[in-house]
C-alpha positions in Angstrom: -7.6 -257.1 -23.2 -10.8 -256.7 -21.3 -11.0 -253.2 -20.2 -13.6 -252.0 -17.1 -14.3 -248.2 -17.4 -16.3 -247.7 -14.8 -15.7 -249.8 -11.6 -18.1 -250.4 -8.7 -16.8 -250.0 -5.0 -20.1 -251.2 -3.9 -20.3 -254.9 -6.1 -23.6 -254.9 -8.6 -24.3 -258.2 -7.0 -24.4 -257.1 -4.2 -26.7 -253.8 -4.7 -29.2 -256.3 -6.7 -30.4 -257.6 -3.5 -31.7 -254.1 -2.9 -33.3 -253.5 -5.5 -37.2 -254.4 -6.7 -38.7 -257.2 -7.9 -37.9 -255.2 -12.0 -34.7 -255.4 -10.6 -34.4 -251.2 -10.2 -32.8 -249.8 -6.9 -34.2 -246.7 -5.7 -31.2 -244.4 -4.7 -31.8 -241.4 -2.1 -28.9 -238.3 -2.5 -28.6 -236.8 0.5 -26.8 -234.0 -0.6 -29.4 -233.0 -3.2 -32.2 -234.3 -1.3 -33.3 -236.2 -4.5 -34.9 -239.7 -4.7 -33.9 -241.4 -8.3 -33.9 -244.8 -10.2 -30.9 -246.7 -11.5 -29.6 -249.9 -11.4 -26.8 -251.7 -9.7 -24.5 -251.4 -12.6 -24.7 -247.5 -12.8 -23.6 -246.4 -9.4 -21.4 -246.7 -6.2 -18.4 -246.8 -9.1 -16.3 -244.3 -10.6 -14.4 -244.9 -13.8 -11.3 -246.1 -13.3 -11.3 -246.4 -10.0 -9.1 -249.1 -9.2 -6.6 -248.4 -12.2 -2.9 -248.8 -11.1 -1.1 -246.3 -13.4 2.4 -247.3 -12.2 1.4 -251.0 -13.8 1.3 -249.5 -17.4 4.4 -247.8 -17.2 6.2 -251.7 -17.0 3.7 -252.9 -19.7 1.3 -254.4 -16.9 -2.5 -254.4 -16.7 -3.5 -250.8 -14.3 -6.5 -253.3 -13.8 -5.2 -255.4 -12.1 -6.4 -254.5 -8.8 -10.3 -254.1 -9.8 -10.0 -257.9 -11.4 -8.8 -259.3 -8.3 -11.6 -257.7 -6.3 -13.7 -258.8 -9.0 -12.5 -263.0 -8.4 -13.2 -262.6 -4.8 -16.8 -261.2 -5.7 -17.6 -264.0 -7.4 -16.7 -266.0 -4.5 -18.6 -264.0 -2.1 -21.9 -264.0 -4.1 -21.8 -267.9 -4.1 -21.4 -268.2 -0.4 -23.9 -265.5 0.3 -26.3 -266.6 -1.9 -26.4 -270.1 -0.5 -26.6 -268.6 3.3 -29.4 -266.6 2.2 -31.1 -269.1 0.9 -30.3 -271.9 3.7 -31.9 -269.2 6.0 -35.1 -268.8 4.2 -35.4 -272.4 3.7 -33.9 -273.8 7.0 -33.1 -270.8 9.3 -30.1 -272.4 9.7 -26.8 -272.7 7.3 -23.6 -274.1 7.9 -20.4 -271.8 7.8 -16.7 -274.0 6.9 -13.8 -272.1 8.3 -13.0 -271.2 5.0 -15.9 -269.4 3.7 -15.3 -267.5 6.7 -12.2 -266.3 6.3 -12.9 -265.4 2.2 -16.2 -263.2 3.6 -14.0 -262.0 6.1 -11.5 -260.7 3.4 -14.5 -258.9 1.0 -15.7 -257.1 4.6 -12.1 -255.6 5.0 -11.6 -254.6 2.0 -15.1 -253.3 1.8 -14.6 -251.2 4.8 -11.4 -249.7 2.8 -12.4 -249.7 -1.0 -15.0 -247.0 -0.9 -14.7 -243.4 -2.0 -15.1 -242.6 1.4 -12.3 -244.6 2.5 -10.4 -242.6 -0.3 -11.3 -239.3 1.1 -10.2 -240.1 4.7 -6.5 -241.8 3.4 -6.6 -238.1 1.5 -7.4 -236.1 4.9 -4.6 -238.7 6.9 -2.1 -237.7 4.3 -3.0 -233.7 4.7 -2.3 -233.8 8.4 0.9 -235.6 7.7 1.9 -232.6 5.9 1.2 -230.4 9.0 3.3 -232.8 11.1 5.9 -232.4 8.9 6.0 -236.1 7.7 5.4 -235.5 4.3 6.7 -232.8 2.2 4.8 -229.4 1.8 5.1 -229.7 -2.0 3.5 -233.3 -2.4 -0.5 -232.9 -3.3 -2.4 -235.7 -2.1 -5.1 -234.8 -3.8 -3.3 -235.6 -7.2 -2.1 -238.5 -5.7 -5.6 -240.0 -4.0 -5.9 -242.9 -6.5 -2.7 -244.0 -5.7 -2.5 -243.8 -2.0 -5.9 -245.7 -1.8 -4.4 -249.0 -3.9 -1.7 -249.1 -2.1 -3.4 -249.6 1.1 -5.7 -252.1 -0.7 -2.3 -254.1 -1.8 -1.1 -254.0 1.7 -1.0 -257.3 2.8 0.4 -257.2 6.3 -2.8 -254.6 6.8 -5.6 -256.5 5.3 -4.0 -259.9 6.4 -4.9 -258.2 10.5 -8.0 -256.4 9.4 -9.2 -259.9 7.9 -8.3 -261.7 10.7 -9.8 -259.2 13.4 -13.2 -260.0 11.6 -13.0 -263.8 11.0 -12.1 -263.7 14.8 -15.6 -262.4 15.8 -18.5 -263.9 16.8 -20.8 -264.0 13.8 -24.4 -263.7 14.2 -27.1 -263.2 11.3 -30.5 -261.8 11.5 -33.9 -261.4 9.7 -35.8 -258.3 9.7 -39.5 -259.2 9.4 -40.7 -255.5 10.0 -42.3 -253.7 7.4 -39.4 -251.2 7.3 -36.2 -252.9 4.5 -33.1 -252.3 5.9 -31.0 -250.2 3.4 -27.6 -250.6 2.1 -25.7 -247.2 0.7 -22.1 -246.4 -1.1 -20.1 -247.1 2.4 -22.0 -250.3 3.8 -19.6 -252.3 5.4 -19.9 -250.4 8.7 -18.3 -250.7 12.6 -20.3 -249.9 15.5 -18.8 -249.1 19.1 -19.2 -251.7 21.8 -21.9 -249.7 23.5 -24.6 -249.2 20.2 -24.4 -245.3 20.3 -21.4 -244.5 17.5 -20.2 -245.3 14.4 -16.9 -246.0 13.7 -14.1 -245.3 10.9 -13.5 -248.8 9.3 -9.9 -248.3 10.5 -10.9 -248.3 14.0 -11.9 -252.2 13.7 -9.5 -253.1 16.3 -11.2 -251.0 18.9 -12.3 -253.0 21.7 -16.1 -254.0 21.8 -16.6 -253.1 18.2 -18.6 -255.1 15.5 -19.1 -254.7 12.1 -22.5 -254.5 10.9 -23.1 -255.3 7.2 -26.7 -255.7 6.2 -26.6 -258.4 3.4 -30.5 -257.6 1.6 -33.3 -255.9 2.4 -34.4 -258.4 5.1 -30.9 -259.7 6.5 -28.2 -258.8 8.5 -24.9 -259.7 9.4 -22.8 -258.6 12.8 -19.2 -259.5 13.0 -18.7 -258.8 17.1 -15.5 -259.0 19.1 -15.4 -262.3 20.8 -13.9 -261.0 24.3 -16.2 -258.5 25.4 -19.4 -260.3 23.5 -18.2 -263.6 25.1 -21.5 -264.3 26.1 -23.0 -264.5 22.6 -20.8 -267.2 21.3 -23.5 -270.1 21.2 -25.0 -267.8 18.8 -22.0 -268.1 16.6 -23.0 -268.5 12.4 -26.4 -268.6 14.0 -29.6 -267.1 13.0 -30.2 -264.2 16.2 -33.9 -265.3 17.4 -34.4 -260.9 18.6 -37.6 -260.2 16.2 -36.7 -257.1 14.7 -39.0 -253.8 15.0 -38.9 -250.9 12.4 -37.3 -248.5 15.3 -34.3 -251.1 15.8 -34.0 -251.5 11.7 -33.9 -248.0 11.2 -31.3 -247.7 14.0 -29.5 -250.0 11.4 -30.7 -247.5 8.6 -29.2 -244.5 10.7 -25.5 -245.8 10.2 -26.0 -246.1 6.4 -27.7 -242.9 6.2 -24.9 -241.0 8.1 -21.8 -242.4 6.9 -22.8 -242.8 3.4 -21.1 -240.5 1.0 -23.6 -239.3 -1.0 -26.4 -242.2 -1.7 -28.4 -244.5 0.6 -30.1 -247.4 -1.8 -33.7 -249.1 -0.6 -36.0 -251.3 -2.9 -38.5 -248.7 -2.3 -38.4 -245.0 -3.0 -39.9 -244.0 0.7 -37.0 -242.2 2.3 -38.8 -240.8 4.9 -36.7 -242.5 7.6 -33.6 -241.0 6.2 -34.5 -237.1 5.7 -35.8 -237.3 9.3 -32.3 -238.7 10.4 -30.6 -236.0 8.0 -32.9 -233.0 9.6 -32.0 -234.6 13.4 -28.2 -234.2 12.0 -27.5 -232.2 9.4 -23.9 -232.6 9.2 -24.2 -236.0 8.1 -25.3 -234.4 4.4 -22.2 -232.0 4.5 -19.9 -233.2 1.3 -17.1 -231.3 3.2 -17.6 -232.4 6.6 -14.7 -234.0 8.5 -14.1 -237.4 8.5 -10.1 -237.2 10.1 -9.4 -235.4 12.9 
């Protein structure tokens, strides 16, 4: 049987439309203020990620979880890779209701399968304990792995959290600006309806909100709720004709920056943008910060 050690949160095909033309990705760690080169399939994983240890105690595969993930990935770079090029070609590409509801799918579980997600189901769980919910004795910690698959095998969730995103109003856009947008370990993000915060990916059925999720270095895609964005629905699975500036991409590049875990990736290895964010707000390159609560 095929067996994946280490397992990417962040898909490799995705990350290889950050990288350079020798297909490197620079990688910028914010917590050690280091700028490195790697390549898609040597980060945003962890081995065994995904592993389902209750499977192998009944004789099933642990992986099945990451292989699933890994069949709608290979959906998902098909579509994607066809918009992208439709837009360069065309500016224009056609989106069937079904492709939008399997993209919608990848984006919530993107905005749940990262190690940041992980970190916040741990945090939920600890303040269960000091509700009394959960018993004093159980260690969430020791149980993180666990608690994160099941959340990513709950259907009834991921069923409303896909549907609250093939719902929006989909609008793409191209950045033209000499500044790449950049992508990091957490970048399926949500924005609040008025621009100024980020949001936890569980707080997707706030009113207002949109997802923002850039798809490469000169592409964008924003997933906003249709009632209060009413107005923007000719622009549906259209091509946004806003000419992008280097101050409105790195508004963009803020979000990746400050609720990245640990690494922000770029095609280039000028993080300048990103230590002046991280000076500006330095609690955004705190490894213990809050992220519950």
């Amino acid at each position: 049987m095929d067996k994946s050690s280490f397992q990417h949160y962040v898909p490799r095909f995705y990350l290889a439309r950050f990288a350079d033309s020798d297909g490197r990705l620079w990688a910028f760690d914010k917590i050690r203020d280091r700028v490195f080169q790697t390549v898609p399939s040597k980060i945003a994983g962890e081995n065994r990620f995904y592993d389902v240890d209750d499977l192998r105690t009944i004789g099933a595969d642990p992986q099945l979880l990451e292989k699933q993930l890994s069949d709608i990935e290979s959906e998902v770079y098909e579509i994607t890779e066809n918009w992208l090029y439709l837009f360069e070609m065309k500016g224009v590409a056609k989106i069937p209701q079904t492709n939008r509801e399997i993209i919608s799918l990848f984006l919530a579980l993107q905005l749940q399968r990262t190690a940041e997600a992980r970190i916040i189901f741990v945090q939920f769980a600890k303040y269960l304990q000091t509700m009394g919910e959960l018993k004093k004795e159980y260690d969430p910690e020791k149980d993180a792995r666990a608690l994160h698959t099941q959340l990513l095998w709950d259907k009834k969730w991921m069923d409303d959290v896909t549907k609250r995103i093939a719902g929006c109003i989909w609008i793409f856009a191209k950045n033209d600006s000499a500044q790449p947008f950049y992508t990091s370990d957490n970048p399926a993000l949500v924005k609040s309806f008025d621009s100024r915060e980020w949001l936890l990916g569980a707080k997707v059925f706030q009113r207002g909100m949109y997802v923002v999720y850039p798809l490469s270095i000169r592409w964008i895609l924003y997933c906003k709720h249709r009632q209060p964005w009413h107005k923007l629905a000719r622009f549906d699975g259209l091509v946004s004709p806003v000419e992008f500036t280097v101050d409105m991409v790195n508004h963009e590049n803020s979000g990746q920056v400050g609720r990245s875990t640990r690494f922000i990736f770029s095609n280039s290895p000028d993080f300048r943008f990103a230590r002046e964010y991280l000076k500006e707000y330095p609690v955004h390159c705190d490894p213990e910060r809050k992220r519950f609560g």
